[in-house]
KOLNUNU-667269 format. One record per atom (N, C-alpha, C, O): atom name; x, y, z; residue in one letter; residue number from 0. Coordinates in Angstrom, 3 decimals. Layout:
residues N
<site CA, <X, Y, Z>, A, NUM>
...
This chain:
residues 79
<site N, <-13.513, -4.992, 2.921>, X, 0>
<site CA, <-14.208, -6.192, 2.523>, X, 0>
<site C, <-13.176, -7.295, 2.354>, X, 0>
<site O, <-12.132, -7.013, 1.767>, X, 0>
<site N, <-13.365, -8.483, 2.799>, X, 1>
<site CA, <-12.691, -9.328, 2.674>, X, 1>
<site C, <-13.314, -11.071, 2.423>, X, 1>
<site O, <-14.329, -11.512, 2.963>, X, 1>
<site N, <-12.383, -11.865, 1.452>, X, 2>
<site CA, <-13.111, -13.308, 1.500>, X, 2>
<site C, <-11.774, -13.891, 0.973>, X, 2>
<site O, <-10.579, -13.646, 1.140>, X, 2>
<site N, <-12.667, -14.950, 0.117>, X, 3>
<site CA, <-11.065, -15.701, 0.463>, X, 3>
<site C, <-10.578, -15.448, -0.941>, X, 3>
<site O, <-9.436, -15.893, -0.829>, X, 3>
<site N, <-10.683, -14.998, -2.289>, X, 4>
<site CA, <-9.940, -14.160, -2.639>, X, 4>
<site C, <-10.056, -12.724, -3.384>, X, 4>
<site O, <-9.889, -12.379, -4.554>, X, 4>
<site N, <-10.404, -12.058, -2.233>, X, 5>
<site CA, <-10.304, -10.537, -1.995>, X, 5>
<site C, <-10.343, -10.025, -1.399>, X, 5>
<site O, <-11.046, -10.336, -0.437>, X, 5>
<site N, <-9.794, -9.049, -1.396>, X, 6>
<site CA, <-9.502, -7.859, -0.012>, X, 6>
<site C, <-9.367, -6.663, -0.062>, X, 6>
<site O, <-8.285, -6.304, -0.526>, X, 6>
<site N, <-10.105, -5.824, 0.262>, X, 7>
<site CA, <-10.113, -4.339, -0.609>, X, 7>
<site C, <-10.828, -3.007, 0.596>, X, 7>
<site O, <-11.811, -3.117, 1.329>, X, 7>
<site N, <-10.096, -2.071, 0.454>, X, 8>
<site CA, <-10.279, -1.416, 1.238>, X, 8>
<site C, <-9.692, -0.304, 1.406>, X, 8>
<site O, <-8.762, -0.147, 0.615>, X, 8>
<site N, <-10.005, 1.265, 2.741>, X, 9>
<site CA, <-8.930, 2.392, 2.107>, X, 9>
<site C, <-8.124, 1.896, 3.767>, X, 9>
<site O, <-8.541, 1.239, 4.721>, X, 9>
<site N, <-6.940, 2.528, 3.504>, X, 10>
<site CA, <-5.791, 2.741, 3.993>, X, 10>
<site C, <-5.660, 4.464, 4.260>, X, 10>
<site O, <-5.423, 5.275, 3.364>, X, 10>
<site N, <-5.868, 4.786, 5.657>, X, 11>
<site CA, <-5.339, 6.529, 5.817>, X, 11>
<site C, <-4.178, 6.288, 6.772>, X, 11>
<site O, <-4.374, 5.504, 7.701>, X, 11>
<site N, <-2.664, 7.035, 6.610>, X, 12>
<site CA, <-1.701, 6.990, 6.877>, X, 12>
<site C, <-1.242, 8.329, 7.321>, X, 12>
<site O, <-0.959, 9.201, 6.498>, X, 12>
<site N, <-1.165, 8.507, 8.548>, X, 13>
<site CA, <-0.486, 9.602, 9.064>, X, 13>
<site C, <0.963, 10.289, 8.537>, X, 13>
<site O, <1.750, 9.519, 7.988>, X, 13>
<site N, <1.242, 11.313, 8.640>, X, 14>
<site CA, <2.741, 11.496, 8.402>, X, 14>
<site C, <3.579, 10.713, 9.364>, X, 14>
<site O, <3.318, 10.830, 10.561>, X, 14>
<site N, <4.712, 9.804, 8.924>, X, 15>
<site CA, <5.787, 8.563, 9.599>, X, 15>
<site C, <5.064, 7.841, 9.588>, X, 15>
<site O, <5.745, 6.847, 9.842>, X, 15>
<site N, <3.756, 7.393, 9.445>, X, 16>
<site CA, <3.579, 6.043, 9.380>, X, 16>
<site C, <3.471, 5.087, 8.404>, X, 16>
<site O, <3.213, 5.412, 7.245>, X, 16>
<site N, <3.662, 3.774, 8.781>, X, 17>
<site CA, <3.767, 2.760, 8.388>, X, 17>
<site C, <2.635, 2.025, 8.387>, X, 17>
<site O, <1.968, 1.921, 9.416>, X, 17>
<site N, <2.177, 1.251, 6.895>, X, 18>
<site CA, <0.711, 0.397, 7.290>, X, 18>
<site C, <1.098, -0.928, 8.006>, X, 18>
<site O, <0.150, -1.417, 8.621>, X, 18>
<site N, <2.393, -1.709, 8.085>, X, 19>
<site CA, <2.626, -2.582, 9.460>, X, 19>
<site C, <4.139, -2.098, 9.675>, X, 19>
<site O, <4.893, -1.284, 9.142>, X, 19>
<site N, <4.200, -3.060, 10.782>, X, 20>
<site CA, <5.596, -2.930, 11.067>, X, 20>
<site C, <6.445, -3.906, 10.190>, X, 20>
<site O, <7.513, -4.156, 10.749>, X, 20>
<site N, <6.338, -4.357, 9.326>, X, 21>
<site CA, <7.167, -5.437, 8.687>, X, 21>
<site C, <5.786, -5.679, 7.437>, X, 21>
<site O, <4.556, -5.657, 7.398>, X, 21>
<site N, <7.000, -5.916, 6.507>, X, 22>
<site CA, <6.267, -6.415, 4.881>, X, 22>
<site C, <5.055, -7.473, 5.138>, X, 22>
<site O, <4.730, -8.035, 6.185>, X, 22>
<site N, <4.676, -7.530, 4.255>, X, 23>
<site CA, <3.723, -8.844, 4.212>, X, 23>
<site C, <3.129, -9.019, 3.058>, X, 23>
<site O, <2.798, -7.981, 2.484>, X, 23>
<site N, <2.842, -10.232, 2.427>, X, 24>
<site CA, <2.407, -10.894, 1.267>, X, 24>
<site C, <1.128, -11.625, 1.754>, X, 24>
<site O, <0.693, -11.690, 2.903>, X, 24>
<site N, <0.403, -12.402, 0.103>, X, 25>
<site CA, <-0.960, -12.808, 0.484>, X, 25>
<site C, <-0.826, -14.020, -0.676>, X, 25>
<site O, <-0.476, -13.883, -1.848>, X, 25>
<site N, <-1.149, -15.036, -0.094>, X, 26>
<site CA, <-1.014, -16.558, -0.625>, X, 26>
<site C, <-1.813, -16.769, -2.107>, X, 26>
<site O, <-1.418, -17.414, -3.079>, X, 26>
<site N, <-3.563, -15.706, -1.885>, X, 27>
<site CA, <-4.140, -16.789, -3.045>, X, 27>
<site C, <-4.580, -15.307, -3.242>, X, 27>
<site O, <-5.790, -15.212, -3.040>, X, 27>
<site N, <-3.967, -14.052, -3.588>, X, 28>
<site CA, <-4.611, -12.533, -4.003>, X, 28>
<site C, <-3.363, -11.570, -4.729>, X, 28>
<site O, <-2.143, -11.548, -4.565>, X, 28>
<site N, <-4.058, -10.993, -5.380>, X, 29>
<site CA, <-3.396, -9.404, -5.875>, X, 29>
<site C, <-4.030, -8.963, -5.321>, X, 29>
<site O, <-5.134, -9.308, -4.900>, X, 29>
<site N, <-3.209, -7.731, -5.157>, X, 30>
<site CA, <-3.878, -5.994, -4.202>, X, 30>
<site C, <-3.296, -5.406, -5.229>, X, 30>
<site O, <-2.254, -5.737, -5.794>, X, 30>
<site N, <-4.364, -4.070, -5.569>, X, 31>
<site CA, <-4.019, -3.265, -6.410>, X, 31>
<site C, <-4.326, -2.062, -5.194>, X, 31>
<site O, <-5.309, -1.921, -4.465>, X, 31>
<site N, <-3.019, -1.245, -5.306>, X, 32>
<site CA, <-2.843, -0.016, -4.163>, X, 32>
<site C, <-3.083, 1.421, -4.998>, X, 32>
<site O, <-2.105, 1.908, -5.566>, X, 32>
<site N, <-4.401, 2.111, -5.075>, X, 33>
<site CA, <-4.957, 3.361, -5.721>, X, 33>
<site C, <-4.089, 4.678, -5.176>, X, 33>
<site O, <-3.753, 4.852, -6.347>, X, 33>
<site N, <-3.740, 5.243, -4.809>, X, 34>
<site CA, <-2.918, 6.634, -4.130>, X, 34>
<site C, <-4.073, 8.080, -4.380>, X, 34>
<site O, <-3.968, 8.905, -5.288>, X, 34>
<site N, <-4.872, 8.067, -3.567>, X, 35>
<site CA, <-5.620, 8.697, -3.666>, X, 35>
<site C, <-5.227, 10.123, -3.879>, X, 35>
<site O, <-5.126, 10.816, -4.892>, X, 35>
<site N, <-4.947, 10.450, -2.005>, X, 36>
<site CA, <-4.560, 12.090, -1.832>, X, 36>
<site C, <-3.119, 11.454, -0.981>, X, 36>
<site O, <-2.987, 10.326, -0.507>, X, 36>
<site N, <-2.173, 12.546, -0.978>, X, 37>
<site CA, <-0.945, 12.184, -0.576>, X, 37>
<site C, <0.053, 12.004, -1.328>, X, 37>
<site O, <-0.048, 12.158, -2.545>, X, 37>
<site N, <1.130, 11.666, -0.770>, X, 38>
<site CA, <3.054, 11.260, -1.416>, X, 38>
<site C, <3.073, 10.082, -0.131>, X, 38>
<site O, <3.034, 10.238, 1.090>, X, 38>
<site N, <3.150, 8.866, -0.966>, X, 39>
<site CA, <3.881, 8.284, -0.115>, X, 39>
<site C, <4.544, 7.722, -0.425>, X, 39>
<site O, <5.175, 8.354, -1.272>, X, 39>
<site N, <4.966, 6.687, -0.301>, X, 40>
<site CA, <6.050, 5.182, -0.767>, X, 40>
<site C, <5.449, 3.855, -0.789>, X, 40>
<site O, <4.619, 3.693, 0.106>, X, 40>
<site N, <5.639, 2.846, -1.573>, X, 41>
<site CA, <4.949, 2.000, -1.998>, X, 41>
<site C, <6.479, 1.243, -2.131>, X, 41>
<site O, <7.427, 1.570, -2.844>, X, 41>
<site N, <6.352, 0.105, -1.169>, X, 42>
<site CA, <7.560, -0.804, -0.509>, X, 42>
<site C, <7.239, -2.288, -1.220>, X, 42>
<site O, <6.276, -2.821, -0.668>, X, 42>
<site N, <7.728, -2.972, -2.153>, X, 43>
<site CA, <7.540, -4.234, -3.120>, X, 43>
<site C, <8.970, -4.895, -3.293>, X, 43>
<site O, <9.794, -4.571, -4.149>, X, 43>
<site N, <9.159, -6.124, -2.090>, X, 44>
<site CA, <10.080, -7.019, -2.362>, X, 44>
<site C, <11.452, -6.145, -1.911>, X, 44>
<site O, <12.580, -6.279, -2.386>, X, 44>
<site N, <11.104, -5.386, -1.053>, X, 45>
<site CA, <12.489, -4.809, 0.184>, X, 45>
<site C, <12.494, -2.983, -1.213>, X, 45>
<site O, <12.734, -1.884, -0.713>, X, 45>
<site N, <12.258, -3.082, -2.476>, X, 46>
<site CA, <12.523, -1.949, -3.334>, X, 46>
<site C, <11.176, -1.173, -3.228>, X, 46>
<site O, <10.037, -1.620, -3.365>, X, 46>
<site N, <11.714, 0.512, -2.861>, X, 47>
<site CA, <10.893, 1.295, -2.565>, X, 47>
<site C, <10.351, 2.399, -4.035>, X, 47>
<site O, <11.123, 2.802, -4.905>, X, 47>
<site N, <9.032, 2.660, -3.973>, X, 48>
<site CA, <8.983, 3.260, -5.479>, X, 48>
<site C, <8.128, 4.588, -4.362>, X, 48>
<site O, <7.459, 4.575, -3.330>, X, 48>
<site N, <8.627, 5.566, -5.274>, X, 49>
<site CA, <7.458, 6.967, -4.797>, X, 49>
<site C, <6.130, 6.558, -5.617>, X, 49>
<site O, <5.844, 5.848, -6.580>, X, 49>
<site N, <5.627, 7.211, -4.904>, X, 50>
<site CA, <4.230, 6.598, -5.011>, X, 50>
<site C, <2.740, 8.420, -4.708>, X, 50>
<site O, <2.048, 8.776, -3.754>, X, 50>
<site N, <2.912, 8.836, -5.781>, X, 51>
<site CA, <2.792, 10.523, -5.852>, X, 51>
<site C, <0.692, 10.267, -5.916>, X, 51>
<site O, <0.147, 9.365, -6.553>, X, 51>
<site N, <0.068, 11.168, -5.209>, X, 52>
<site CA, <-1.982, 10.754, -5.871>, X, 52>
<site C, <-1.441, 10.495, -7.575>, X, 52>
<site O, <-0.723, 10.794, -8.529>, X, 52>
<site N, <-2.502, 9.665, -6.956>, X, 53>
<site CA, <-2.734, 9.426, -9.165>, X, 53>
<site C, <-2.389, 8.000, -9.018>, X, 53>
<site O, <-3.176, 7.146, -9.428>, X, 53>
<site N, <-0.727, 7.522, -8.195>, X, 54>
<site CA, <-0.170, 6.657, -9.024>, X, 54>
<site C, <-0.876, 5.068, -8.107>, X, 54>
<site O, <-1.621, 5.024, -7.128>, X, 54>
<site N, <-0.281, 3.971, -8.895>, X, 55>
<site CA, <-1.463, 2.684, -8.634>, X, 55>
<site C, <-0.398, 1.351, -9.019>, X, 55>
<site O, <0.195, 1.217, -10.089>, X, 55>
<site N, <-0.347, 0.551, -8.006>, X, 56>
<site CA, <0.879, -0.129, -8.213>, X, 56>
<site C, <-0.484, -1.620, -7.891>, X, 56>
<site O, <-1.667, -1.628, -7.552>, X, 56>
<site N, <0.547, -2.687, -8.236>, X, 57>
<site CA, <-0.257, -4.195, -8.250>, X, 57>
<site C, <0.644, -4.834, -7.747>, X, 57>
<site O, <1.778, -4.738, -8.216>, X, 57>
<site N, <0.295, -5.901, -6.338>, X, 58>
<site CA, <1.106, -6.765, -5.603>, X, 58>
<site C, <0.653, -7.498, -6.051>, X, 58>
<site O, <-0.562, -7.372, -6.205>, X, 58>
<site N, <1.342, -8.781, -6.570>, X, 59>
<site CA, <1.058, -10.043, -6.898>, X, 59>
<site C, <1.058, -10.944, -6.097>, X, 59>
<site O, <1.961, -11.047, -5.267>, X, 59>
<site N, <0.060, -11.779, -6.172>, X, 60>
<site CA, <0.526, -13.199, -5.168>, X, 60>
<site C, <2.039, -13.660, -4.543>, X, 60>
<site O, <2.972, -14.217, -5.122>, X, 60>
<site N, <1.917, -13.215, -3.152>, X, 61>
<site CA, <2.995, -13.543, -2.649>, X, 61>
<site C, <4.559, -12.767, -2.386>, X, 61>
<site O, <5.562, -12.979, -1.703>, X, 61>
<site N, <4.002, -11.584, -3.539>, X, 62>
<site CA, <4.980, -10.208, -3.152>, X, 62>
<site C, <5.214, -9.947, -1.685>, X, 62>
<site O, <4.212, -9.850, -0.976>, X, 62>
<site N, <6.153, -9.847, -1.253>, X, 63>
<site CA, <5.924, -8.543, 0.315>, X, 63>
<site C, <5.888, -7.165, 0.184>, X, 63>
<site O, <6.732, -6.466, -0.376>, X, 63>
<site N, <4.513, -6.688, 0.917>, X, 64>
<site CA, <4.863, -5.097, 0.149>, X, 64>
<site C, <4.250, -4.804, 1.476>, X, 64>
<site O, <3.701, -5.658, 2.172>, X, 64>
<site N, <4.408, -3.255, 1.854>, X, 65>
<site CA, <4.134, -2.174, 2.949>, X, 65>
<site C, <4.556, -1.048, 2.220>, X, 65>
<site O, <5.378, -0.919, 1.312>, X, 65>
<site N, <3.605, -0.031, 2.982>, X, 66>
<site CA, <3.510, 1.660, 2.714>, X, 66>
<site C, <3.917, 2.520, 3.640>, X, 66>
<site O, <3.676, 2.659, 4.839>, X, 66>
<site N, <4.405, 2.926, 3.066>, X, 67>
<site CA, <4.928, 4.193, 4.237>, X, 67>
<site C, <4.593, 5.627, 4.087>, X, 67>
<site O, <4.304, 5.805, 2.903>, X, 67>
<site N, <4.538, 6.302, 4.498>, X, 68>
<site CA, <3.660, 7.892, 4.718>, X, 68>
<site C, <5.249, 8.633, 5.462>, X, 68>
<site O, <5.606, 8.628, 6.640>, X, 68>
<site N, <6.132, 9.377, 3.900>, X, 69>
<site CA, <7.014, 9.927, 4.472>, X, 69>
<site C, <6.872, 11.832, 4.505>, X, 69>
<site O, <7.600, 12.736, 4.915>, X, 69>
<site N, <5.757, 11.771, 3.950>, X, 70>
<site CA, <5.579, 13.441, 3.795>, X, 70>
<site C, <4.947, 14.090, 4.702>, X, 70>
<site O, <5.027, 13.339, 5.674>, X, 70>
<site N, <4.103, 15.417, 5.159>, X, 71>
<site CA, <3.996, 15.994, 6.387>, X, 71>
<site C, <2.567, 15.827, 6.263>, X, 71>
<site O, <1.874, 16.228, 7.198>, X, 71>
<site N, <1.900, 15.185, 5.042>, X, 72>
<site CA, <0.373, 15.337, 4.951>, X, 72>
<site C, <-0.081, 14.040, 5.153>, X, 72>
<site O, <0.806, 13.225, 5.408>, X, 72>
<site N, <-0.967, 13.719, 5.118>, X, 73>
<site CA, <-1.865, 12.524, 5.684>, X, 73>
<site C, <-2.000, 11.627, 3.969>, X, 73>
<site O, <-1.930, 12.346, 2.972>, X, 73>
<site N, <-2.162, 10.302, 3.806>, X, 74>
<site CA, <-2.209, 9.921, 2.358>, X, 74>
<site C, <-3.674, 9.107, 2.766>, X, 74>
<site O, <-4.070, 8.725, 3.867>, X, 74>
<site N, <-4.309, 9.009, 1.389>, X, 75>
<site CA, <-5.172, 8.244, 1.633>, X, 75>
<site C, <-5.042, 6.737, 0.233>, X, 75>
<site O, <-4.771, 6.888, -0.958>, X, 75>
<site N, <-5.265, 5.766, 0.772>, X, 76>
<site CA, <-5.081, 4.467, -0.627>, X, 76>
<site C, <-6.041, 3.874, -0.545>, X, 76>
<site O, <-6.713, 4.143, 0.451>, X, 76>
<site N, <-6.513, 2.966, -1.350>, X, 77>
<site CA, <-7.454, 2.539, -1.762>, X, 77>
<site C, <-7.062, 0.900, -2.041>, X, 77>
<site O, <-5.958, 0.948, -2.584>, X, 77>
<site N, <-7.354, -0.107, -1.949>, X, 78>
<site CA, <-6.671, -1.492, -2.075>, X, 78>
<site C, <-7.755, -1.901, -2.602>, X, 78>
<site O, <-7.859, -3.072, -2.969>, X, 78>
């Protein structure tokens, strides 16, 4: 779902992948990133945090953030 300020949605990430190829930020939004099922990494301002199910991180206006899927299982997120 998307408008002009919100954007929300799931994210499924293969093992090695990446949700882009390069960071990216959002002008007039927070994203709050849920970690459903999975281990992945949760990438905020070039610093990488593990990011284990359960855990739930918040991009702020204008952060650059991307995910990465470094484990052998599939992750699922929630934005």
């Amino acid at each position: 779902m998307r408008g002009p300020s919100i954007d929300w949605g799931i994210i499924l990430l293969n093992p090695g992948d990446l949700m882009g190829d390069n960071p990216h930020g959002h002008k007039f939004i927070d994203e709050t990133f849920y970690f459903v099922e999975g281990d992945g990494i949760m990438i905020i301002d070039d610093k990488e945090y593990p990011a284990p199910a359960g855990s739930v991180f918040l991009c702020e206006t204008e952060e650059m953030h991307n995910l990465r899927n470094d484990s052998d299982k599939p992750i699922k997120i929630i934005f």
